[in-house]
C-alpha positions in Angstrom: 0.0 0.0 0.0 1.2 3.4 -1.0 1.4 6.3 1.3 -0.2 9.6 0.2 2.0 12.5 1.5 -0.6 15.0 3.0 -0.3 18.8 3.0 -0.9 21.2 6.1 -4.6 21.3 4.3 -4.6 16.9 4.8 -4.8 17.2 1.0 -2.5 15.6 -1.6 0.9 17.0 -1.3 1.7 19.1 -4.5 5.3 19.4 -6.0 7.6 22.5 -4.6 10.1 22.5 -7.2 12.2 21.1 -10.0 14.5 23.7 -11.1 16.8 23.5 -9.1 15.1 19.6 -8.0 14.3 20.0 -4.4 13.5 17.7 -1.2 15.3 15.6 0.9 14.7 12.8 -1.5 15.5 15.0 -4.5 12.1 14.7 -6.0 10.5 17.7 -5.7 8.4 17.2 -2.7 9.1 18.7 0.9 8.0 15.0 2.4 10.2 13.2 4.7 10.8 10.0 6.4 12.7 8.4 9.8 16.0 8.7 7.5 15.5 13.0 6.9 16.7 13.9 10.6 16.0 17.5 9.5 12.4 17.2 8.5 12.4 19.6 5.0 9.0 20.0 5.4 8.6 23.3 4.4 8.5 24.8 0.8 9.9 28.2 1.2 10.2 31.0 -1.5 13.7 32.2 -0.8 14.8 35.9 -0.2 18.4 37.3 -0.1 17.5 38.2 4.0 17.1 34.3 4.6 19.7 33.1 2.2 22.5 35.7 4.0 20.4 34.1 7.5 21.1 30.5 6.8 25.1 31.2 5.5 25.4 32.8 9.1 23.9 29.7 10.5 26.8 27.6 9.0 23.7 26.4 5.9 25.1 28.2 2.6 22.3 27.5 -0.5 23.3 30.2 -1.7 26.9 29.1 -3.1 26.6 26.0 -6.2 28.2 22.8 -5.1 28.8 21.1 -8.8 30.2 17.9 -7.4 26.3 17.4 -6.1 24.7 19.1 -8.7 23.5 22.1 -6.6 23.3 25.3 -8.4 23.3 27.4 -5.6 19.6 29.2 -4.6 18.9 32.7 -5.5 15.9 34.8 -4.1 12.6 34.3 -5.4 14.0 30.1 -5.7 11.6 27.7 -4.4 13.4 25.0 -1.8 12.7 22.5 1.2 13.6 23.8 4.2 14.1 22.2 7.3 11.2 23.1 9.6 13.6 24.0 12.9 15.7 26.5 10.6 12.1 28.3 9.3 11.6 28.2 13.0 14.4 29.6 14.2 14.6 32.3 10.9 11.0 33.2 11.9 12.5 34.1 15.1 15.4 36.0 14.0 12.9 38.5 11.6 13.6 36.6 8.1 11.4 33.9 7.4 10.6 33.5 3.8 7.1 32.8 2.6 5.7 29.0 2.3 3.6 27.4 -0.1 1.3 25.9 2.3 0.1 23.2 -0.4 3.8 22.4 -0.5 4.3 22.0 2.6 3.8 18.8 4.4 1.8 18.1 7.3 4.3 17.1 9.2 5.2 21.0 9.8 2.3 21.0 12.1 4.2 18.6 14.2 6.5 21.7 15.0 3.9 24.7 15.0 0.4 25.9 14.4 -1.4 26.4 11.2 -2.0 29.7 11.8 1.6 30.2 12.3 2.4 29.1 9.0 -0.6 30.5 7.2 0.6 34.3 8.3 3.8 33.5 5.8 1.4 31.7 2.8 2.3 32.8 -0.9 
């Protein structure tokens, strides 16, 4: 049997993005699993305030890495992000908006809906 991933909504997770591919499983989907200890639950829209944020957080996305493929993320790029580090940059001033269709329930595990719907696309 086949596990649906379920958005925030508990609808059918939708895609966050392909270019660049995204996801802790590299398929485009913020889902995760036992084996994704940093739950990338979230599918941000990322801004030059968070990218700068997660670099001084010892997370660069901003730099490519070709030996993995990773182009590096410029602003406006949709991505996976880990829930604690939208936690903690939600914090700090600079979280970056979610697409709460995206975004997998799991995020609720962490903090409220209405939480995450103040920062919906």
């Amino acid at each position: 049997m086949i596990m649906v991933q379920k958005n925030v909504f508990g609808k059918p997770l939708l895609g966050c993005c392909t270019e660049p591919m995204t996801g802790f499983y590299r398929d485009g989907y913020c889902r995760t699993s036992k084996a994704d200890t940093g739950t990338h639950v979230v599918c941000a829209v990322m801004t030059s305030d968070f990218l700068e944020y997660t670099k001084s957080r010892g997370n660069d996305l901003s730099t490519p890495i070709p030996a993995y493929n990773f182009p590096g993320l410029q602003p406006r790029d949709k991505w996976c992000l880990c829930i604690n580090r939208w936690l903690e940059a939600r914090a700090a001033g600079v979280a970056p908006s979610i697409d709460l269709n995206a975004t997998d329930q799991k995020a609720l595990d962490y903090t409220s809906l209405e939480t995450l719907e103040e920062y919906a696309l």
